[in-house]
C-alpha positions, 0 to 999 in steps of 0.5 A: 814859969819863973826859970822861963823868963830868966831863960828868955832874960838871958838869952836876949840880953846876950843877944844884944850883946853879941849885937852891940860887939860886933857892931862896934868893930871897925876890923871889916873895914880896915885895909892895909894902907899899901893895897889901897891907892894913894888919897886923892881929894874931891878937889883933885877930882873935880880939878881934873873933870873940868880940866877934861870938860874945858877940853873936850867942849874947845874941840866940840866948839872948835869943830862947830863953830871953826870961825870962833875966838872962844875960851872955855873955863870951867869951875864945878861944873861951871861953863864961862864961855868968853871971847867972840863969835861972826854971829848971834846964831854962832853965840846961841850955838856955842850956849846951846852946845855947852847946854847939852853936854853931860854934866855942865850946870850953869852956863855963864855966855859973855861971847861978842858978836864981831865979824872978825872975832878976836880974843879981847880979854880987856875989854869992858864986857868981859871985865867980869869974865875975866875976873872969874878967869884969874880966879882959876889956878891954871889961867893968868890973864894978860 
């Protein structure tokens, strides 16, 4: 009986330790670094998501609303629509547009309503809008 649980001793002491070494190496995961790509933070990725959203939600806008002035920035997922509409119903359309789309989260709508919608970036309204715009690395307002 004796011998029985040194047996049994045993064997699970070196149970946990087979256990504890193979879980302690790092070889699995362990590539050579010319086989892997080249590092590309989440910022870079995420740069050029909203880069790629901002497009393609201007020739969406472009198509639906053709009358507009808008310009779209987007930061995480983030829609700042600013600029001018002919109408509430092109305002709402525009919001709703970028409401749908796939990965956008807060849309943030500083659109006016001018019959003859032009681009006013010094205006009061948009005062905020463009405070956020010149927060981006790509934009410079004037």
């Amino acid at each position: 009986m004796k011998i029985m649980k040194q047996r049994y001793l045993f064997a699970l002491l070196a149970g946990v330790g087979l256990l504890a070494t193979g879980c302690s190496t790092e070889a699995p995961f362990k590539v050579n670094a010319s086989l892997t790509a080249p590092y590309i933070t989440d910022s870079e990725n995420q740069k050029d998501d909203g880069q790629a959203l901002s497009e393609r939600l201007d020739d969406v806008l472009d198509a639906q609303i053709p009358t507009n002035k808008i310009k779209v920035v987007v930061d995480h997922y983030n829609v700042l629509l600013v600029g001018q509409v002919a109408s509430n119903t092109d305002k709402a359309t525009a919001e709703t547009i970028c409401k749908k789309w796939p990965s956008t989260q807060k849309i943030f709508n500083y659109l006016t309503v001018n019959a003859q919608p032009s681009l006013n970036m010094n205006s009061s309204i948009t005062s905020d809008a463009t405070k956020r715009i010149s927060m981006q690395y790509d934009i410079e307002p004037t």
